[in-house]
C-alpha positions in Angstrom: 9.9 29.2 -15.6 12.7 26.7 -16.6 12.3 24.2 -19.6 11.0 20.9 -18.2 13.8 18.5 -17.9 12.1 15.1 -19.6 13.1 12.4 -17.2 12.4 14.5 -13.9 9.0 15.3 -15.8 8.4 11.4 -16.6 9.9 10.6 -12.8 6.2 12.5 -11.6 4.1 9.4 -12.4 6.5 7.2 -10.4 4.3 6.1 -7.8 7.4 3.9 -5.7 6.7 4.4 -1.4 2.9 4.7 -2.6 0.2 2.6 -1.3 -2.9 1.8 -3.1 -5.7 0.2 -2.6 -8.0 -1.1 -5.4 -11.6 -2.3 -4.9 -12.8 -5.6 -7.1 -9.0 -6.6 -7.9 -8.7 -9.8 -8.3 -10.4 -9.8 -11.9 -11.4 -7.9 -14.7 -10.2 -4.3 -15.0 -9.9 -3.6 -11.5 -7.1 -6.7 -11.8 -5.2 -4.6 -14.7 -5.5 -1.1 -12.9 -3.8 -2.8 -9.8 -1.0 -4.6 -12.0 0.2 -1.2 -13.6 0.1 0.7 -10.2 2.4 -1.7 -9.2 4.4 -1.5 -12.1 4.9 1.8 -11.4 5.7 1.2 -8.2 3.0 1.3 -5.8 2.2 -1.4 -3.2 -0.9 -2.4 -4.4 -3.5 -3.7 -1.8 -5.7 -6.2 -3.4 -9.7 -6.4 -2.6 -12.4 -9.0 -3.3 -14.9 -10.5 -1.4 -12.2 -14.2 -1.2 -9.4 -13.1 0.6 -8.0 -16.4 -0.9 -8.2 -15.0 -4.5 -7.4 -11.9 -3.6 -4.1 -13.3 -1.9 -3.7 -15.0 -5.1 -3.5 -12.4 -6.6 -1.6 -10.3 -5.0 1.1 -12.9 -5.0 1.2 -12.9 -8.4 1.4 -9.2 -8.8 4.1 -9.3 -6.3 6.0 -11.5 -8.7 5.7 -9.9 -11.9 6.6 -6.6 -10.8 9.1 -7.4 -8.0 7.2 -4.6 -5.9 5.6 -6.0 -2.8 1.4 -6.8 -2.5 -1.1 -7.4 -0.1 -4.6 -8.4 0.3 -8.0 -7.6 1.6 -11.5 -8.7 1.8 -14.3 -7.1 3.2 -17.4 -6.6 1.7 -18.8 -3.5 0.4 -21.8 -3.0 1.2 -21.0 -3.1 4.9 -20.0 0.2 6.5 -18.9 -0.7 9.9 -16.9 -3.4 7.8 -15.1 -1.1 5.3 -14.1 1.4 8.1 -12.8 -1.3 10.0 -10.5 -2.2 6.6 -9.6 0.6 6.3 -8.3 1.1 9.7 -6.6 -2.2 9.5 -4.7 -1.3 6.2 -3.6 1.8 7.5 -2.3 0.0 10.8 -0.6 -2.2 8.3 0.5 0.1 5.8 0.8 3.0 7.6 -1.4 5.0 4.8 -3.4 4.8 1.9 -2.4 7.1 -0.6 -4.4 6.0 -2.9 -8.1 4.9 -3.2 -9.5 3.1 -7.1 -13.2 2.8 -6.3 -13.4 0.2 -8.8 -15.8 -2.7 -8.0 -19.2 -2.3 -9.5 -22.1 -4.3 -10.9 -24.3 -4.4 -13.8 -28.7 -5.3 -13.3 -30.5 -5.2 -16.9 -34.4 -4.7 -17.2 -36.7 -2.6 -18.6 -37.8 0.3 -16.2 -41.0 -1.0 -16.2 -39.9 -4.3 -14.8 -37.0 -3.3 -12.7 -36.7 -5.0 -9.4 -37.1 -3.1 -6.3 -33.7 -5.4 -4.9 -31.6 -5.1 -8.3 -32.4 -1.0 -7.9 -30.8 -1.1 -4.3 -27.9 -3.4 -4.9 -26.8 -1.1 -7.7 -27.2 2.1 -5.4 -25.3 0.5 -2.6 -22.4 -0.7 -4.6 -22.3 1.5 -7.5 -22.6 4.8 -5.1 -22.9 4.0 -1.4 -19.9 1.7 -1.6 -18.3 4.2 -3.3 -19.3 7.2 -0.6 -18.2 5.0 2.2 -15.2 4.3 1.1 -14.0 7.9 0.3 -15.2 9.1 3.4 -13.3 6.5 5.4 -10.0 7.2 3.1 -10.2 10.3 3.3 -9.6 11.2 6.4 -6.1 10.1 6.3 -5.6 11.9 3.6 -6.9 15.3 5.0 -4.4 14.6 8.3 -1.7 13.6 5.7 -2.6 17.5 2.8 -2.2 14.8 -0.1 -4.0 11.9 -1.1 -6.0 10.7 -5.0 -9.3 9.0 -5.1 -10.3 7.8 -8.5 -13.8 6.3 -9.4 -14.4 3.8 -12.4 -17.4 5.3 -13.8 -18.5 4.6 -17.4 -19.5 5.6 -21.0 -22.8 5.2 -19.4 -22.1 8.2 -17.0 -22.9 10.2 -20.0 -24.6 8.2 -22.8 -28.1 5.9 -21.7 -29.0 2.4 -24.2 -32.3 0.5 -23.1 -32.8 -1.3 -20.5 -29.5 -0.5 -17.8 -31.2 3.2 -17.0 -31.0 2.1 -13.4 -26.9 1.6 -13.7 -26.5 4.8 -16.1 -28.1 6.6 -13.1 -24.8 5.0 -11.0 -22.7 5.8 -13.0 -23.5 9.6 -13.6 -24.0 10.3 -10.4 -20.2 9.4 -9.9 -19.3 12.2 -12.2 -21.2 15.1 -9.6 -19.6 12.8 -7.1 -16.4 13.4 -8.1 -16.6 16.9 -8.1 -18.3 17.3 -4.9 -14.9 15.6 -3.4 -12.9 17.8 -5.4 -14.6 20.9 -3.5 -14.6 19.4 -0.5 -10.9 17.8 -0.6 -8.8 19.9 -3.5 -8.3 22.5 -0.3 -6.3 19.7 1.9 -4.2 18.4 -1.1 -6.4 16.0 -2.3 -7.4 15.0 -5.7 -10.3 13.0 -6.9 -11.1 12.6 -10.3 -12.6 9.4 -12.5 -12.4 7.0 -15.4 -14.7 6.7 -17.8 -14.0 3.4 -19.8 -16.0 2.7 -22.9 -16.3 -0.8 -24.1 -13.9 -3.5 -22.8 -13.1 -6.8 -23.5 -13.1 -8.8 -20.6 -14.0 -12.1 -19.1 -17.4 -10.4 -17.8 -17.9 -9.2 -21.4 -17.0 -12.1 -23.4 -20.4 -12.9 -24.3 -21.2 -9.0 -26.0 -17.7 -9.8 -27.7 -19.0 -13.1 -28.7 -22.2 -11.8 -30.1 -21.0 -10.8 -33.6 -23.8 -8.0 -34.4 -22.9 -6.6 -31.2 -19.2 -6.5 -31.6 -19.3 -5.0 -35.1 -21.9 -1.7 -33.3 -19.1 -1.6 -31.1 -16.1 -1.6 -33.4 -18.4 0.9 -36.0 -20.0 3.0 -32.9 -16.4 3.6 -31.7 -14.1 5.6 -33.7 -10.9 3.5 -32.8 -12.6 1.1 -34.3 -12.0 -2.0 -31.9 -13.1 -2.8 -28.2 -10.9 -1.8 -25.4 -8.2 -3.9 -24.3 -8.1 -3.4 -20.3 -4.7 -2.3 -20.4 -5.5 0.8 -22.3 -6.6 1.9 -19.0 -3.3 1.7 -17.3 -2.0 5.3 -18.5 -4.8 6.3 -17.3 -4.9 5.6 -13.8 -1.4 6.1 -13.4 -1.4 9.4 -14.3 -4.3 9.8 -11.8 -2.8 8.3 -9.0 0.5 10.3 -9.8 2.4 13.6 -8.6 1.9 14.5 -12.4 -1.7 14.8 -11.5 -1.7 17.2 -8.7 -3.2 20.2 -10.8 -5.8 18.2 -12.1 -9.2 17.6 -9.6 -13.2 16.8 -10.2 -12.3 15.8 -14.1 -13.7 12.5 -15.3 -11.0 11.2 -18.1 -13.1 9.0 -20.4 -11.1 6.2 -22.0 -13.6 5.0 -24.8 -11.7 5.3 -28.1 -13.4 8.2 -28.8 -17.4 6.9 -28.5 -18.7 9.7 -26.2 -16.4 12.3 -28.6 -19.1 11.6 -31.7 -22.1 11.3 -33.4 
């Protein structure tokens, strides 16, 4: 084998001619993943339940990167509705090559008092959403022998605190989900692996950020010592979504600053 020439080795997590859709984009870290696919140069298709927002902010990816953006809404707990988005990206885009399965939500309680309707919403969006959506994509992809689905999971795919045991169980099962796609797709030239993110400072987080004695468990449970800054997560998922990828299938990366590494 030849010595890697360094910038046809960096030229692998160029993603220019690629399309990729990311679900919950138009805020939060879903909005950060889809801004560095696109400044790698992906056409990014942006999701939310607004199509208003999402066009938003699409436009403004659009602009900061000089690479083109569109956007979609559809919501995702509707099957017949995310097969027919699907269909209608691919009519518009010709492909997806790429799938985030990023959107999520969070339902705190003790599991003595948690609600029958905050236990299915976090199934169906968490995991059926999730399922759906793979399915749908991946057909293409199979027809196509290439193709990378990544999920969002969490620290919480592998570590449990009181009272989100119902979310934890979300997010784990993403982790045997993941590698149940990687058996079933790594044969047609698909990858699928996930993310793992620790704790990250965010709009939806700002309050835990605020809260001083949670902060500082943070900043001392963590041995980077801070909270996450959502961009942290942009190597990440380019490298995932990327040619420089293509040997790696039904991994979960976990971006935490080293929290699920310790004691």
């Amino acid at each position: 084998m030849s010595a890697i020439d360094l910038p046809a080795g960096l030229s692998a997590f160029d993603l220019t001619g690629r399309v990729a859709l990311v679900t919950g984009s138009t805020r939060g870290l879903g909005r950060t993943i889809a801004e560095g696919l696109a400044a790698a140069g992906a056409t990014v298709i942006v999701h939310g339940r607004s199509l208003r927002s999402a066009e938003a902010v699409a436009e403004e990816i659009a602009a900061a990167t000089g690479v083109p953006a569109a956007a979609e809404a559809f919501e995702l707990t509707e099957t017949a509705g995310i097969d027919a988005a699907v269909a209608r990206i691919e009519a518009r885009h010709g492909r997806i090559d790429v799938l985030v399965n990023n959107a999520g939500i969070q339902r705190r309680a003790r599991i003595d008092a948690f609600a029958d309707e905050d236990w299915d919403a976090l199934v169906q969006t968490n995991l059926g959403a999730v399922f759906a959506l793979s399915r749908a994509v991946s057909r293409g992809m199979i027809a196509r022998g290439s193709g990378k689905l990544i999920q969002i999971g969490s620290v919480q795919s592998q570590l449990a605190r009181p009272s989100i045991a119902a979310y934890a169980a979300t997010k784990g099962a993403i982790v045997m989900f993941t590698r149940g796609l990687c058996a079933d797709l790594g044969p047609h030239g698909v990858q699928a692996n996930a993310i793992a993110p620790g704790y990250f400072e965010t709009a939806l987080t700002r309050a835990l950020v605020d809260d001083e004695a949670f902060s500082a468990w943070v900043r001392g449970r963590t041995p980077a010592g801070r909270w996450g800054d959502p961009r942290d997560l942009v190597g990440a998922a380019v490298f995932l979504a990327s040619a420089a990828s293509d040997f790696v299938n039904g991994q979960t990366l976990y971006v935490d600053g080293g929290m699920t590494a310790v004691v």
